[in-house]
C-alpha positions in Angstrom: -28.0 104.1 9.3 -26.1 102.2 6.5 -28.8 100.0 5.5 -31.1 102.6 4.3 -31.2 103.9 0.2 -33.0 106.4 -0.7 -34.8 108.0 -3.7 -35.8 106.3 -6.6 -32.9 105.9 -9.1 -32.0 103.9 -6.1 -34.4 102.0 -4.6 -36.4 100.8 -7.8 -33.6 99.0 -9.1 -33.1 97.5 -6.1 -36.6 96.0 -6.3 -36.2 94.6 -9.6 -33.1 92.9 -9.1 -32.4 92.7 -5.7 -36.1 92.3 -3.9 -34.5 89.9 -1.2 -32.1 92.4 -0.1 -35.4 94.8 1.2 -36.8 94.6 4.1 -39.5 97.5 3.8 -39.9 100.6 1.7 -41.1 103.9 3.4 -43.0 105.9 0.7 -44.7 109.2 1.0 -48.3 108.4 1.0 -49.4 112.1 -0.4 -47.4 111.2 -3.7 -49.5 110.0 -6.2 -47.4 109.9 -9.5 -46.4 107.6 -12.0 -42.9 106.7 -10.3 -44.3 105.9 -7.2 -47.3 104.2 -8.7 -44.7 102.0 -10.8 -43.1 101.3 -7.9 -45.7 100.5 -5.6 -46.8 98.1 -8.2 -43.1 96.4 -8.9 -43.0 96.3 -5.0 -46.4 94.6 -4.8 -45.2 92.0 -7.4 -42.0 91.0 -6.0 -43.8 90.5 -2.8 -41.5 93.7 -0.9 -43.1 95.5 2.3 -44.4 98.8 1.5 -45.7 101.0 4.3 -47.4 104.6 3.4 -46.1 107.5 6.0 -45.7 111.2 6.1 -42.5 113.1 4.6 -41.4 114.2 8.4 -40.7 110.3 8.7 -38.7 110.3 5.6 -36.8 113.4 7.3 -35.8 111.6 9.8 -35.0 108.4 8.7 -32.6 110.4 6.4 -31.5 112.8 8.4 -32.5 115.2 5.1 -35.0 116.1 2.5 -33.4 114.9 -0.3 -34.7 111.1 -0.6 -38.0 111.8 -3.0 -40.4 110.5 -1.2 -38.6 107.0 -0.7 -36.7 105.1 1.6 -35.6 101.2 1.5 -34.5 99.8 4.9 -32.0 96.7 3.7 -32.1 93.7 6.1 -28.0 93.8 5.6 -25.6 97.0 5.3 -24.4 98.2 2.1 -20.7 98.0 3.4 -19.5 94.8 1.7 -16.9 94.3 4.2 -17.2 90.2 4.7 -16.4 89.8 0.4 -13.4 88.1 0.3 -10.8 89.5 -2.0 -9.0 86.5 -2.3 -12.5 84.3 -3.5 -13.2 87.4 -6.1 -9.9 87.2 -7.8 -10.4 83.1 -7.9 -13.8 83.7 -9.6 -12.1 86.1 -12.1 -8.7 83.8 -12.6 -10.1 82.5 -15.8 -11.7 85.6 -17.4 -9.4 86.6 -20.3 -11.0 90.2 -19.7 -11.2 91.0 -16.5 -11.3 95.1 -14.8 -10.7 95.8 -11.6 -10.3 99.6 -10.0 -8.4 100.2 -7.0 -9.2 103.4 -5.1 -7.1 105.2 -2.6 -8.0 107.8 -0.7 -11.5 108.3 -2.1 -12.9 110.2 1.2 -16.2 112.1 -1.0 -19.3 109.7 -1.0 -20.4 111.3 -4.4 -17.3 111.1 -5.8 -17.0 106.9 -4.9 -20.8 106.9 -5.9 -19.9 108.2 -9.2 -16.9 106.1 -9.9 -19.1 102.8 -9.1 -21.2 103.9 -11.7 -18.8 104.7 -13.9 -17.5 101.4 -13.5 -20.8 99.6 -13.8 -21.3 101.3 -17.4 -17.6 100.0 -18.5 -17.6 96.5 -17.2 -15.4 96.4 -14.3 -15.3 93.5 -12.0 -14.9 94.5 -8.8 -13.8 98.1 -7.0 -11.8 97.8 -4.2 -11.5 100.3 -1.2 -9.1 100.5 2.2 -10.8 100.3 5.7 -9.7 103.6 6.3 -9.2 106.6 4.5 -11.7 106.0 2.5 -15.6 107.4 2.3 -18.0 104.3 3.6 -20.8 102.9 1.3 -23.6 104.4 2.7 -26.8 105.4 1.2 -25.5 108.9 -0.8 -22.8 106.4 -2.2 -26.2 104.2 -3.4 -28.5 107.0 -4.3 -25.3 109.3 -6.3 -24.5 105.2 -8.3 -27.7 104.7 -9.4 -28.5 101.3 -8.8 -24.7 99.8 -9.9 -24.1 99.7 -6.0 -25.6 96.4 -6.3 -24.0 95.4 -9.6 -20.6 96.0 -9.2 -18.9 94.3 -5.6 -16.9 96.4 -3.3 -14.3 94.9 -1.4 -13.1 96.2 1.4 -9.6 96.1 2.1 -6.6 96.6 5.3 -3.6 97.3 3.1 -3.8 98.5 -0.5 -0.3 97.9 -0.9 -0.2 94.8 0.0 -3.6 93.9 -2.2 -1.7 95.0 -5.0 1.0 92.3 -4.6 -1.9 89.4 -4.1 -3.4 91.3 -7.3 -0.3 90.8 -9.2 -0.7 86.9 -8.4 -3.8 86.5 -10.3 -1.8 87.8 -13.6 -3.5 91.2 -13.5 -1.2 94.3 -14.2 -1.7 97.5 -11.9 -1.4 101.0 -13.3 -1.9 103.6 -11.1 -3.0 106.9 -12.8 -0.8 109.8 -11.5 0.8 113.2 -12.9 4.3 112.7 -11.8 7.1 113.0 -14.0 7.5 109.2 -14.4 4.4 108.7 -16.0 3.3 108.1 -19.4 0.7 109.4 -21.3 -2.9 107.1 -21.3 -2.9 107.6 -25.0 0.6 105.7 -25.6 -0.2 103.3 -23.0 -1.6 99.5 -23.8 -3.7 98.3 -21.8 -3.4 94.3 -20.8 -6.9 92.3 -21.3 -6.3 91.6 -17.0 -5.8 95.4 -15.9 -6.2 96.9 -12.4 -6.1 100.4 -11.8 -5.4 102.6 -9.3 -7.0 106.1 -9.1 -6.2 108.8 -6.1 -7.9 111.3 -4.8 -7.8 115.2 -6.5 -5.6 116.4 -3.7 -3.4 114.0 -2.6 -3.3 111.4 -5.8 -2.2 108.0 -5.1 0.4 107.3 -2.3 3.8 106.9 -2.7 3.8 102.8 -1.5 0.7 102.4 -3.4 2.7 104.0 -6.2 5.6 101.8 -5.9 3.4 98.6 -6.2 2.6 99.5 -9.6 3.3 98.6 -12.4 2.8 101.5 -14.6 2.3 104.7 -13.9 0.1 106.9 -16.6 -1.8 110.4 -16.5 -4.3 111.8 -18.8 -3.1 114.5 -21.1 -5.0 117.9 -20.4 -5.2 120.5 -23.3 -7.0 123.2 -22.1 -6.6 125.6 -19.0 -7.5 123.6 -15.9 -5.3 120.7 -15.3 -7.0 117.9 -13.6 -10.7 116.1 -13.9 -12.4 115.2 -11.0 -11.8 111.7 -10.2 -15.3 110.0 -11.1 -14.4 111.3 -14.9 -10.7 110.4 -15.0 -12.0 107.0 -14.5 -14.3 106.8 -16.9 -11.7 108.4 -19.3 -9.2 105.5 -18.1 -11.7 102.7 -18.7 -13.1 104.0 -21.8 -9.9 104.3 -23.4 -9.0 100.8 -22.1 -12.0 98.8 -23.2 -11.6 100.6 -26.7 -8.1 99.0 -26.7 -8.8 95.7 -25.5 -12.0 95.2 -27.5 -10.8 96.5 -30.7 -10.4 94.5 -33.9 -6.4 94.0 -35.6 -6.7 95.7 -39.3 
């Protein structure tokens, strides 16, 4: 099921901010402490259905054992499939800062669950996904974000190439982050204050028409042995680096 979240870094946020999204929360009824107390209370003050059953339930509902004693059931899916790309960047056409990562080929849930939080912690507008080749939002994706599922949007596209040319119309410029030869290193790069970019998978990187589309292509020096990062910390080394630049103060 898509419209389940599970354990509590997940759900409890979702209470807090999000109490309209819930349609019932499954809880173990032989826990008795303080997390599930808080959020049995939080629950009970935001007016969300509770219902008290045994952990074989939560098994099932999960299809594992790894939800903590909690399940939300969300009265819509996580997939945000009908958010208009189109109505996000008219939103954004007036922010003089505005972050958007693009994500190709991102097929590991707790990789993309990562990167969402990643991006939640560094400001970015919106993250946008293709239909295919791409892992779904699903409840791992919630449960490995923590809670920025429901802070950050994520659109879901038919054609990134194409995106990135509608991008480019909302005065945003796209750097996809690659180790080819063309590329220039992060740390000579400046960042616009409208930046997309593009991160690939481990194995593949980004593809070549997705490459093409860009507009700069960097990569991220390595000084030690290994030569890559997994992809949830390249892109937090990308957008920390960026919103250093773009927030820093002229001597």
């Amino acid at each position: 099921m898509n419209n389940l979240v599970y354990g509590f870094h997940s759900v409890s946020p979702l209470v807090w901010q999000s109490p309209e999204t819930i349609q019932i929360i499954y809880l173990d009824g032989k826990r008795q402490d303080k997390r599930t107390q808080d959020l049995l209370d939080a629950a009970n003050d935001k007016n969300v259905a509770i219902e008290l059953v045994g952990a074989a339930k939560l098994d099932k509902l999960c299809g594992s054992n790894k939800h903590q004693g909690v399940v939300a059931v969300l009265l819509e899916k996580l997939s945000k499939k009908d958010i208009s790309l189109k109505a996000t960047l008219k939103e954004l056409a007036d922010k003089p800062n505005s972050t958007l990562m693009i994500l190709d080929g991102i097929t590991d849930p707790h990789n993309l669950g990562a990167i969402i939080r990643t991006c939640d912690c560094f400001g970015v507008d919106a993250i946008i996904i293709p239909k295919d080749n791409s892992a779904n939002v699903n409840a791992t994706v919630a449960k490995v974000s923590s809670g920025a599922i429901n802070n950050v949007p994520v659109i879901v596209v038919n054609n990134l190439a194409c995106t990135l040319e509608e991008i480019k119309e909302f005065d945003y410029w796209i750097a996809g982050t690659t180790l080819g030869e063309r590329s220039v290193s992060l740390f000579e790069f400046k960042p616009d204050k409208r930046m997309a970019w593009v991160m690939g998978s481990e194995g593949e990187g980004i593809r070549r028409l997705v490459a093409e589309n860009c507009d700069y292509l960097v990569s991220i020096p390595m000084y030690g042995n290994t030569q890559s990062l997994n992809v949830s910390v390249a892109a937090g080394v990308v957008l920390s680096y960026a919103k250093y630049h773009t927030q820093r103060k002229p001597k």
